[in-house]
C-alpha positions as CSV (number, residue, x, y, z in Angstrom):
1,X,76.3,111.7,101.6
2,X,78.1,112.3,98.2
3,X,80.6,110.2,98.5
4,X,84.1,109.5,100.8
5,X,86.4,112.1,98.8
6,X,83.2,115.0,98.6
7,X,81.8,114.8,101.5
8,X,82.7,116.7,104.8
9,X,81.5,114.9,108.2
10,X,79.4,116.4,110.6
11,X,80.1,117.4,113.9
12,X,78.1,114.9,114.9
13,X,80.1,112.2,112.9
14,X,83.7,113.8,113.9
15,X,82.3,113.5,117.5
16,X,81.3,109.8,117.1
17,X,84.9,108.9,115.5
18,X,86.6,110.7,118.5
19,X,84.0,108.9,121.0
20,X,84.5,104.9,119.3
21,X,86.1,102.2,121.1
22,X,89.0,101.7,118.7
23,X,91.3,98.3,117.6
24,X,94.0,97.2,115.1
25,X,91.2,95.5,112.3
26,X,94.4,93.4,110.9
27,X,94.8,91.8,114.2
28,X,91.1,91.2,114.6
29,X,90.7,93.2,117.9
30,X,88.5,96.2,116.4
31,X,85.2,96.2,118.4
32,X,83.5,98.7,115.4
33,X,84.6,96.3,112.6
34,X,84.1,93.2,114.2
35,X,80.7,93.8,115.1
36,X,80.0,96.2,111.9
37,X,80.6,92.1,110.1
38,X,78.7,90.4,112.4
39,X,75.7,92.6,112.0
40,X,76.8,92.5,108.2
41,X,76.8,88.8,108.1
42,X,73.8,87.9,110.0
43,X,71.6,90.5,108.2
44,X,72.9,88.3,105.0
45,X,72.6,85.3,106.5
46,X,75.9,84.4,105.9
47,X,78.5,82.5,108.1
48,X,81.1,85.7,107.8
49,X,81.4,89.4,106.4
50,X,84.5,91.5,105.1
51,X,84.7,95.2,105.4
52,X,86.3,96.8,102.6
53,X,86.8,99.9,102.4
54,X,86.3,101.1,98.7
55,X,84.3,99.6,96.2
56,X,87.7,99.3,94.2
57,X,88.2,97.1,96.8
58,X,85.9,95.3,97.2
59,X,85.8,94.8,92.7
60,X,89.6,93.4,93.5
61,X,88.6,91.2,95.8
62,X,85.3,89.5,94.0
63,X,87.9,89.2,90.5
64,X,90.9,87.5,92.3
65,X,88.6,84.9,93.9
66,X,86.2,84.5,91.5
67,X,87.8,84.7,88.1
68,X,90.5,82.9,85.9
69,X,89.9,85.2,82.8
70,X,87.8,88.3,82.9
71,X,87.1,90.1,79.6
72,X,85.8,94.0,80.1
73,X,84.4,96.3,77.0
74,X,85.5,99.8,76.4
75,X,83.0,101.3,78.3
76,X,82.5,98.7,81.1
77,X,82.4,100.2,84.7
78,X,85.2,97.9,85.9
79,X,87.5,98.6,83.2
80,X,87.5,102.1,83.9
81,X,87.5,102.0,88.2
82,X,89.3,98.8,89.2
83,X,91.8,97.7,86.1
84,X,94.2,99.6,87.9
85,X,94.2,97.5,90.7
86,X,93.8,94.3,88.8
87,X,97.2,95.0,86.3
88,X,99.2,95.8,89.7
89,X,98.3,92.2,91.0
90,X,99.5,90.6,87.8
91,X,102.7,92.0,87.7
């Protein structure tokens, strides 16, 4: 796999999406996600796991909890994927 926006799912896939026991993930009651964490978390050996679903995400996420100031060069990764994101949830 390419990546989320390339790449096409298999029948295979399409058929396991169709066949999953499905939930509401922001009420907590997704079966998948909640044990896609667990398994996450314990594989870790942490106490908890988040699924997020981009690695924009996921960049957001780590800044906001992590960071007062955060200071990026030109060419920085970051700067050019997830300051987006970060300017939207200062203003």
């Amino acid at each position: 796999m390419r990546s989320d926006t390339v790449t096409k799912p298999t029948v295979a896939m399409r058929l396991a999406m169709a066949l999953a026991e499905v939930g509401d993930d922001v009420f907590g009651d997704d079966p998948t996600m909640l044990k896609l964490e667990a398994e996450t978390a314990a594989l870790l050996g942490k106490e908890a796991a988040l699924f997020v679903p981009s690695g924009t995400m996921g960049n957001l996420i780590s800044i906001l909890v992590h960071c007062e100031v955060i200071l990026l060069c030109q060419k920085c990764l970051l700067r050019k994927t997830t300051m987006h994101a970060i300017v939207q949830v200062y203003l």
